[in-house]
MARRO-313536 format. One record per residue: residue number from 1; x, y, z of N, C-alpha, C in turn; residue in one letter. Coordinates in nm, 3 decimals, padded with zeros to 5 digits. Example, Ala and Ser with C-alpha at 12.3 -4.5 7.8 and 13.67 -1.06 7.14 Angstrom:
2
[1,[01.319,-00.569,00.780],[01.230,-00.450,00.780],[01.320,-00.330,00.780],'a'] [2,[01.285,-00.225,00.708],[01.367,-00.106,00.714],[01.290,00.003,00.787],'s'] 
***
This chain:
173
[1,[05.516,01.896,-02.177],[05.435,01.893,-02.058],[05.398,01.748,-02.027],'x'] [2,[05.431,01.710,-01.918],[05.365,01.577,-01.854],[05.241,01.546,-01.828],'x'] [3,[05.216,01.416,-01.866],[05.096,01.453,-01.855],[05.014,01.336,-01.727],'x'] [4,[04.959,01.368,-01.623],[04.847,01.323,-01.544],[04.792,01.226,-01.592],'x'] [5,[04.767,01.120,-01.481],[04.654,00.988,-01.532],[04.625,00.961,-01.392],'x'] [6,[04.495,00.929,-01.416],[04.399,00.879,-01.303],[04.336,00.754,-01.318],'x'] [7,[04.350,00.698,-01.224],[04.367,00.509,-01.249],[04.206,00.496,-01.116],'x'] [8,[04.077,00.489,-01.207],[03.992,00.434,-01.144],[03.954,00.314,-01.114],'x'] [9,[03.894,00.244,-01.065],[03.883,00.052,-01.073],[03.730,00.083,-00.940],'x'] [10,[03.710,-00.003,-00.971],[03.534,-00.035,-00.883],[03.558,-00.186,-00.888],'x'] [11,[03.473,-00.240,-00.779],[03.417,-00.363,-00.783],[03.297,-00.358,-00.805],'x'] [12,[03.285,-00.472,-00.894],[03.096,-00.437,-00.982],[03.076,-00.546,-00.916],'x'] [13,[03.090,-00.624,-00.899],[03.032,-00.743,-00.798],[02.945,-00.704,-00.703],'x'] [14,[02.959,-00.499,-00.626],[02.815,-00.529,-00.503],[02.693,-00.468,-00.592],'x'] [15,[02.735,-00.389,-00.706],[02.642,-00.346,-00.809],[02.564,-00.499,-00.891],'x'] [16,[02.623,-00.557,-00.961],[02.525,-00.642,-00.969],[02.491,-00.740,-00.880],'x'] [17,[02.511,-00.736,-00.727],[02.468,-00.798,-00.641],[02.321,-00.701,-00.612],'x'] [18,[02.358,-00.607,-00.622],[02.250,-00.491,-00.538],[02.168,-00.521,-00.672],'x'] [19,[02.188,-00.533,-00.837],[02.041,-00.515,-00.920],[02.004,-00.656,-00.909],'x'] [20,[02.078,-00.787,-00.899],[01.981,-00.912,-00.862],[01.918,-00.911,-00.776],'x'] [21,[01.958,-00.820,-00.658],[01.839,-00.818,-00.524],[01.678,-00.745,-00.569],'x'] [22,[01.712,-00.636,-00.668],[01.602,-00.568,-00.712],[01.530,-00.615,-00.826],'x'] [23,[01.600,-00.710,-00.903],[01.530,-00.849,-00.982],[01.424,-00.880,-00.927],'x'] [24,[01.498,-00.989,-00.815],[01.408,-01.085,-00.747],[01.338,-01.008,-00.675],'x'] [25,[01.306,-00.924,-00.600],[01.174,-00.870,-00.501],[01.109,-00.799,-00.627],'x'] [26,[01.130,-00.750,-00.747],[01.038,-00.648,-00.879],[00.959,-00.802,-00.893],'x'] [27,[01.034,-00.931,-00.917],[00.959,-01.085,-00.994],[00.898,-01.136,-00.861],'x'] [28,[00.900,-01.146,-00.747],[00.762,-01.148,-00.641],[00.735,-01.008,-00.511],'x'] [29,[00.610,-00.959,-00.628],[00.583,-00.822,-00.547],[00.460,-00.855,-00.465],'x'] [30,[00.450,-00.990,-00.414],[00.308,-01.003,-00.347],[00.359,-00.936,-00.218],'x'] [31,[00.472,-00.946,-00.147],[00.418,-00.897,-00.015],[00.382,-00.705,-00.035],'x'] [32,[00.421,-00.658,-00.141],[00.366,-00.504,-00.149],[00.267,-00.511,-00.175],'x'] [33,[00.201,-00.597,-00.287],[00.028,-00.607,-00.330],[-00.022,-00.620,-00.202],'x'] [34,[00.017,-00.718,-00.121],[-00.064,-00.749,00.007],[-00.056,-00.596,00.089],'x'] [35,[00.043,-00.575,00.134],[00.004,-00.414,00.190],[-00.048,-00.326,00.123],'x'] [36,[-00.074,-00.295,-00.032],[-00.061,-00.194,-00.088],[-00.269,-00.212,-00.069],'x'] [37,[-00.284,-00.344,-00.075],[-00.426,-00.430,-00.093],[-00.513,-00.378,00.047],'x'] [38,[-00.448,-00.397,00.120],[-00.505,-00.422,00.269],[-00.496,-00.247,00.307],'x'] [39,[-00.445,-00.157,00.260],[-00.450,-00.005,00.283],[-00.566,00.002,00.190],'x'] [40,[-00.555,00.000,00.067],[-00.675,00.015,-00.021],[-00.784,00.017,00.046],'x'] [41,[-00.824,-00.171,00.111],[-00.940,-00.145,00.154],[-00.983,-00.104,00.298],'x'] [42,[-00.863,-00.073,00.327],[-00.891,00.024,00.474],[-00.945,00.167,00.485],'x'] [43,[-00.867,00.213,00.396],[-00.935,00.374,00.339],[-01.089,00.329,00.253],'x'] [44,[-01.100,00.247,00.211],[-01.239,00.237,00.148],[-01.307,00.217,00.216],'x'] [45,[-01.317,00.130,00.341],[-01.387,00.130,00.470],[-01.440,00.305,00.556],'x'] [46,[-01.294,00.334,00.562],[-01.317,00.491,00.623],[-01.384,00.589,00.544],'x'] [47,[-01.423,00.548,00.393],[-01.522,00.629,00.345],[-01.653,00.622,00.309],'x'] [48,[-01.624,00.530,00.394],[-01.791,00.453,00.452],[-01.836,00.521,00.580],'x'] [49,[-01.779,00.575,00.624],[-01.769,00.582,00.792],[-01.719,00.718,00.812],'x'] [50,[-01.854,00.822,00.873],[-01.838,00.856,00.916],[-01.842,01.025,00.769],'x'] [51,[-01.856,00.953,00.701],[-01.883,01.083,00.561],[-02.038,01.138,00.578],'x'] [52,[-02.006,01.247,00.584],[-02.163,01.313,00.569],[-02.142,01.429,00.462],'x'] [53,[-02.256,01.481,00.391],[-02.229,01.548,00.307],[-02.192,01.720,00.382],'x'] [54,[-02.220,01.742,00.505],[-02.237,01.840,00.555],[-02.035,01.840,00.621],'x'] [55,[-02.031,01.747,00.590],[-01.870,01.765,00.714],[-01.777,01.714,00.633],'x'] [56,[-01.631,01.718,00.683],[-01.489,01.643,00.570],[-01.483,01.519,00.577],'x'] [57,[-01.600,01.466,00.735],[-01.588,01.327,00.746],[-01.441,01.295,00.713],'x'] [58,[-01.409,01.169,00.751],[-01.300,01.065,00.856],[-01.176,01.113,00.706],'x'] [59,[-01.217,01.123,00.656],[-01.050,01.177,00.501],[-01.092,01.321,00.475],'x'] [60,[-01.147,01.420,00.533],[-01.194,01.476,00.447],[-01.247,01.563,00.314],'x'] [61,[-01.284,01.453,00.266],[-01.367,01.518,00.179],[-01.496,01.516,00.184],'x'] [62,[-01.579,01.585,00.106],[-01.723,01.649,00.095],[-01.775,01.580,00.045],'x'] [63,[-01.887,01.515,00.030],[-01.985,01.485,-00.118],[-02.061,01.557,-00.079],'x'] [64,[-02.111,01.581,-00.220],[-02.221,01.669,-00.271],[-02.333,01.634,-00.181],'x'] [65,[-02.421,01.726,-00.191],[-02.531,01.716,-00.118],[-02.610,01.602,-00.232],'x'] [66,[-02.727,01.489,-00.140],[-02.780,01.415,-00.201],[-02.922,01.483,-00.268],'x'] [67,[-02.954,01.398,-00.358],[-03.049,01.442,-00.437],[-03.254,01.482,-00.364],'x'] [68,[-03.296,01.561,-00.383],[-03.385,01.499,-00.271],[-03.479,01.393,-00.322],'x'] [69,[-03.469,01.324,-00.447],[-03.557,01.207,-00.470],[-03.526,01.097,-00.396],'x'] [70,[-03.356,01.125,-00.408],[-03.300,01.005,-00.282],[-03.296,00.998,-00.113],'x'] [71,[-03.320,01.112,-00.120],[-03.360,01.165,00.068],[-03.532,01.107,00.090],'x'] [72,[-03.579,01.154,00.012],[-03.730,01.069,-00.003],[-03.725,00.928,-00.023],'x'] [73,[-03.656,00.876,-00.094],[-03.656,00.718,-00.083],[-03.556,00.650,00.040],'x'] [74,[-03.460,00.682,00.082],[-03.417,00.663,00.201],[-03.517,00.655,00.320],'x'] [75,[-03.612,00.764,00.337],[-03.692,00.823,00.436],[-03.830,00.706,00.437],'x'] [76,[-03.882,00.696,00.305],[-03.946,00.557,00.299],[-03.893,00.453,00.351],'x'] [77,[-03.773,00.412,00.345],[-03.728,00.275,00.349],[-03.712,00.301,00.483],'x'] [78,[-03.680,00.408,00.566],[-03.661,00.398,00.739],[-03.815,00.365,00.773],'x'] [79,[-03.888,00.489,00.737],[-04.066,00.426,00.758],[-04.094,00.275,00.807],'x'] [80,[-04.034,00.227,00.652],[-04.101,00.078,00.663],[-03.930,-00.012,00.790],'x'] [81,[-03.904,00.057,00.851],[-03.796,00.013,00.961],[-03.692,-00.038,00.929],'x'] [82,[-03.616,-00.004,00.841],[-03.496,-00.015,00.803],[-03.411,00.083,00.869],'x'] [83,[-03.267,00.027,00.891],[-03.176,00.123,00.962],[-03.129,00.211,00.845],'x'] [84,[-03.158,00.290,00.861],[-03.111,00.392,00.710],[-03.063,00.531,00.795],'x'] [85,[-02.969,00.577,00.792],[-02.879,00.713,00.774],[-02.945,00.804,00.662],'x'] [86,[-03.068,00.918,00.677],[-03.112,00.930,00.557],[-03.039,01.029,00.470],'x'] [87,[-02.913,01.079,00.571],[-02.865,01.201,00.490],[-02.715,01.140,00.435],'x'] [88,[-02.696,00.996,00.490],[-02.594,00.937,00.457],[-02.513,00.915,00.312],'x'] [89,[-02.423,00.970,00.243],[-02.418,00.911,00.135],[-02.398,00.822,00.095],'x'] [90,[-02.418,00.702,00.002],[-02.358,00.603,-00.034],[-02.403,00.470,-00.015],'x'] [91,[-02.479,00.486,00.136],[-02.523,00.355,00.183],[-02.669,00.404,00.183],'x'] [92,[-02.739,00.275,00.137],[-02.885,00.248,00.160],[-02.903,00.140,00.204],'x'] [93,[-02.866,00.054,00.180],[-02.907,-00.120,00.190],[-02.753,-00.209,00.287],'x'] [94,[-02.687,-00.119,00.230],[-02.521,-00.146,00.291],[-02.438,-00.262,00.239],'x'] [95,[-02.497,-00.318,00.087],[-02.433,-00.423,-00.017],[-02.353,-00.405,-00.056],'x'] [96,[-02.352,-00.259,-00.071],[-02.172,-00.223,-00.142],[-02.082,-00.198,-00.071],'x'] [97,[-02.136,-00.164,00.069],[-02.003,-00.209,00.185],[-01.960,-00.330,00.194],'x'] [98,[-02.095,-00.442,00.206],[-02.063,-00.548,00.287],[-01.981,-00.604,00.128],'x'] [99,[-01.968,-00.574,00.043],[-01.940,-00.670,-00.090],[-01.816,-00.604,-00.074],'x'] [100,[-01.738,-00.472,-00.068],[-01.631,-00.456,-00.053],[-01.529,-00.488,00.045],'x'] [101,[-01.632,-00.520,00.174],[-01.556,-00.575,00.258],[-01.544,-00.709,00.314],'x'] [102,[-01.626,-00.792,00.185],[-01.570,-00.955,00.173],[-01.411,-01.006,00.136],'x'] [103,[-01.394,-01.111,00.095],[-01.239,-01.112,00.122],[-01.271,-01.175,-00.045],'x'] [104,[-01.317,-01.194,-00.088],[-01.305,-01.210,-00.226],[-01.318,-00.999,-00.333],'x'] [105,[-01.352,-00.939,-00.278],[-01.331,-00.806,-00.327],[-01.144,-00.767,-00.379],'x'] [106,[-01.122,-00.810,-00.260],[-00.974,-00.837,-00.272],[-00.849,-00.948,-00.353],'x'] [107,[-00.827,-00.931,-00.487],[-00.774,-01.062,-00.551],[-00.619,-00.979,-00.568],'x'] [108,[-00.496,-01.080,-00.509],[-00.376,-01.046,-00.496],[-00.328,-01.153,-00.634],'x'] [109,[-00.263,-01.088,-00.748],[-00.237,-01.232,-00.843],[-00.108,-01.142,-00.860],'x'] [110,[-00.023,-01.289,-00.930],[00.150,-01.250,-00.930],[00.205,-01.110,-00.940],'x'] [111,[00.144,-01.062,-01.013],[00.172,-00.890,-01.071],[00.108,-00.786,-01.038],'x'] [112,[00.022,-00.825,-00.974],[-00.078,-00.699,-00.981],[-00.210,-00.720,-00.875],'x'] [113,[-00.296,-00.669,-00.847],[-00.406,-00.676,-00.748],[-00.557,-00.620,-00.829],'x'] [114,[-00.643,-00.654,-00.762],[-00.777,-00.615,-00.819],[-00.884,-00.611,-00.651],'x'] [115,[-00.904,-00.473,-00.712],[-01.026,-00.461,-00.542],[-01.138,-00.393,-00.602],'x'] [116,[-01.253,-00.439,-00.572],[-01.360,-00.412,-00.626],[-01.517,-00.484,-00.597],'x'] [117,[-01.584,-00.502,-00.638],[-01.724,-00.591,-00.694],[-01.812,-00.589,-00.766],'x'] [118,[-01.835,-00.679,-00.798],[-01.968,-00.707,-00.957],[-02.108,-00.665,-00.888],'x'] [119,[-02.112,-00.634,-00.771],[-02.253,-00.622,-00.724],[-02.375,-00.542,-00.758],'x'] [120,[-02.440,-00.588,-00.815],[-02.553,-00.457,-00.922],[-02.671,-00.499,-00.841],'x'] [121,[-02.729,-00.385,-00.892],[-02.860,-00.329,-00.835],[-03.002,-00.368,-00.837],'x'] [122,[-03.082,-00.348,-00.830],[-03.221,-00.442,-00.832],[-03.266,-00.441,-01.002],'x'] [123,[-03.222,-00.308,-01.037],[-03.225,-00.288,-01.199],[-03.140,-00.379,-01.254],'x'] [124,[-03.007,-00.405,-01.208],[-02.950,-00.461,-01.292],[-02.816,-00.409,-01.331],'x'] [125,[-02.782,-00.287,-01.318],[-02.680,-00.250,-01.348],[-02.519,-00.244,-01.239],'x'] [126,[-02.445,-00.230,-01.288],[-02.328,-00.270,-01.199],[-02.322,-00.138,-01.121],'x'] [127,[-02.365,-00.171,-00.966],[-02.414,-00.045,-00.871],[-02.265,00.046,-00.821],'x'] [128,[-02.120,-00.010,-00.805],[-02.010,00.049,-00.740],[-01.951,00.139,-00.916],'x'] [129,[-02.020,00.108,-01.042],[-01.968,00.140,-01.162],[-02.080,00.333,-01.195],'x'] [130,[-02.198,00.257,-01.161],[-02.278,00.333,-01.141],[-02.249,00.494,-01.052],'x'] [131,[-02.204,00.426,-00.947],[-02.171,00.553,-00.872],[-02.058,00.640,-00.922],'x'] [132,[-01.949,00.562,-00.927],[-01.800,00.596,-01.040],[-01.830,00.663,-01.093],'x'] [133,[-01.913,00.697,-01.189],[-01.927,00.763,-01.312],[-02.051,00.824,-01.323],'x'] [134,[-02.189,00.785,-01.278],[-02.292,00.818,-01.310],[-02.364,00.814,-01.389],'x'] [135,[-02.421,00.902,-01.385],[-02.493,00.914,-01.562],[-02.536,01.024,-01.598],'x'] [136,[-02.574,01.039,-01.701],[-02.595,01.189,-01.763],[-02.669,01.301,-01.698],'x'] [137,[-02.799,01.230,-01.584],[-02.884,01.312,-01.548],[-02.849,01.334,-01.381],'x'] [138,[-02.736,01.242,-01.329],[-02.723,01.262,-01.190],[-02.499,01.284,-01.191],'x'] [139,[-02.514,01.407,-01.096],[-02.341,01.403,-01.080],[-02.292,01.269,-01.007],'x'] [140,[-02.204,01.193,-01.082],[-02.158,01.129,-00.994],[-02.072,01.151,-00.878],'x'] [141,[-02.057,01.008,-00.775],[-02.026,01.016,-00.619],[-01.915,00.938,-00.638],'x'] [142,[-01.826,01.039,-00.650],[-01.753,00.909,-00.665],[-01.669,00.836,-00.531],'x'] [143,[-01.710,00.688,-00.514],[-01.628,00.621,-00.381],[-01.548,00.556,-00.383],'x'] [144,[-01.478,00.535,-00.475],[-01.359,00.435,-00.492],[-01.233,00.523,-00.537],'x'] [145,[-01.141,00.620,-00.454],[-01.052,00.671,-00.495],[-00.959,00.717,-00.359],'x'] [146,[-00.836,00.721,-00.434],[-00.722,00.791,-00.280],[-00.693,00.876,-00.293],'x'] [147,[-00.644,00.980,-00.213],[-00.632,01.111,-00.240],[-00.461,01.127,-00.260],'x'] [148,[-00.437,01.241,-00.241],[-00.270,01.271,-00.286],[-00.189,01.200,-00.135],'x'] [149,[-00.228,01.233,-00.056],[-00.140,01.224,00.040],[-00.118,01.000,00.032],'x'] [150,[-00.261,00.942,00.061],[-00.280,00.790,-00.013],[-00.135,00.762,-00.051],'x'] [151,[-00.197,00.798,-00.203],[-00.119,00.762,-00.323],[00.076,00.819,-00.281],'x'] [152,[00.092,00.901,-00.218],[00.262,00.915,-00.148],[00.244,00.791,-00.069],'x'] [153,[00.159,00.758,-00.026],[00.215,00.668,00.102],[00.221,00.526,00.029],'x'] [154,[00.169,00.490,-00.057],[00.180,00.399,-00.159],[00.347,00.387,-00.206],'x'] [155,[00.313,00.546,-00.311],[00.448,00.523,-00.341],[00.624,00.486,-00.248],'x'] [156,[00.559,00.573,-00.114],[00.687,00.573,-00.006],[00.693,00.399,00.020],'x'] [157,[00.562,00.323,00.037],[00.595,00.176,00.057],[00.640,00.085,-00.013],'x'] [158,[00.645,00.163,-00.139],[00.713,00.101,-00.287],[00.819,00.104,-00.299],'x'] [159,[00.917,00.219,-00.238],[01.009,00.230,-00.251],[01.106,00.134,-00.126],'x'] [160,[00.983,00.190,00.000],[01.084,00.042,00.129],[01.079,-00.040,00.048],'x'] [161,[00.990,-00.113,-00.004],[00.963,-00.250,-00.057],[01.096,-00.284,-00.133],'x'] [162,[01.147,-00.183,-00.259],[01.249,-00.235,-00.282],[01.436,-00.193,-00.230],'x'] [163,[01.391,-00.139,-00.136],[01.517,-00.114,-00.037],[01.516,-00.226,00.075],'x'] [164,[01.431,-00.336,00.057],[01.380,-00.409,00.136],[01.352,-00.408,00.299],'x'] [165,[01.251,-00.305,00.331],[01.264,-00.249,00.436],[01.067,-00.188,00.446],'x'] [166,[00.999,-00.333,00.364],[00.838,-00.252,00.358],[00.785,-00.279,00.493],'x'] [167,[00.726,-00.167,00.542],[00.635,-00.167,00.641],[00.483,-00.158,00.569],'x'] [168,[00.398,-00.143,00.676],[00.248,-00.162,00.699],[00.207,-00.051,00.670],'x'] [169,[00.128,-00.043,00.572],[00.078,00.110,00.581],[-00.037,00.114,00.643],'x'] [170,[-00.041,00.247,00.698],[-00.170,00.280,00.804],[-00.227,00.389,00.787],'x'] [171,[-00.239,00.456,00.714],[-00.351,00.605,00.663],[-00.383,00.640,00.787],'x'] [172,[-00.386,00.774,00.778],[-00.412,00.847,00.887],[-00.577,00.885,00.867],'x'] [173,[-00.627,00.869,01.022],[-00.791,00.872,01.043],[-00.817,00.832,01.110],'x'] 
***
């Protein structure tokens, strides 16, 4: 019986052309940090805005209803004429907005990104860490997070990014 042969051949030349392209954009990923950065704190803005505990507000989700020791101290602080939202969550004084939405909150470094702030409280303690997590005697609120749909749109810009083809991400709201 005779026997059959099959004579394959490739050019690897556009293959390792195509993994040096995915080298070099994996070894400078700032322009994705920069979009991935600038969505971050866009949705962190929108959950500033427009959240009430009663509605899905602007992403929605719910927070818990507030405590009423904190509806009472809100309600003081309008008294003495402060602009206060008293059923508002999150904001009282509006430091942990305005600190998240300085341009140092935002640090883009070779590899990686950091969004956040050190900004603590009249006590003393780190107030955006505080909320994160809480503490034993109050549920925490938590405000620093993306939801599922976010986190796809992340990943979908990760992937233009290295098909080289990243756009702007824009969360819907």
């Amino acid at each position: 019986m005779a026997r059959s042969a099959i004579d394959v051949q490739f050019d690897d030349k556009d293959i390792y052309r195509l993994v040096n392209t995915l080298l070099k954009r994996i070894d400078n990923p700032q322009p994705l940090l920069k979009t991935v950065g600038r969505f971050i704190r866009k949705q962190t803005t929108k959950m500033f805005r427009g959240r009430r505990p009663d509605t899905g507000g602007v992403r929605g989700e719910k927070w818990p209803k507030l405590a009423e020791s904190t509806i009472m101290q809100k309600a003081a602080l309008k008294k003495r004429g402060k602009a206060i939202e008293i059923h508002r969550p999150l904001v009282r004084t509006g430091a942990l907005r305005t600190s998240l939405a300085a341009s140092s909150a935002l640090k883009i470094m070779r590899k990686g990104l950091e969004y956040g702030t050190d900004v603590k409280s009249k006590k003393g303690f780190s107030y955006p860490g505080f909320h994160q997590v809480g503490d034993s005697r109050v549920p925490a609120r938590r405000w620093l997070f993306l939801n599922k749909e976010e986190l796809n749109q992340i990943a979908h810009s990760t992937k233009q990014f290295l098909e080289g083809k990243l756009v702007e991400l824009t969360g819907k709201g």
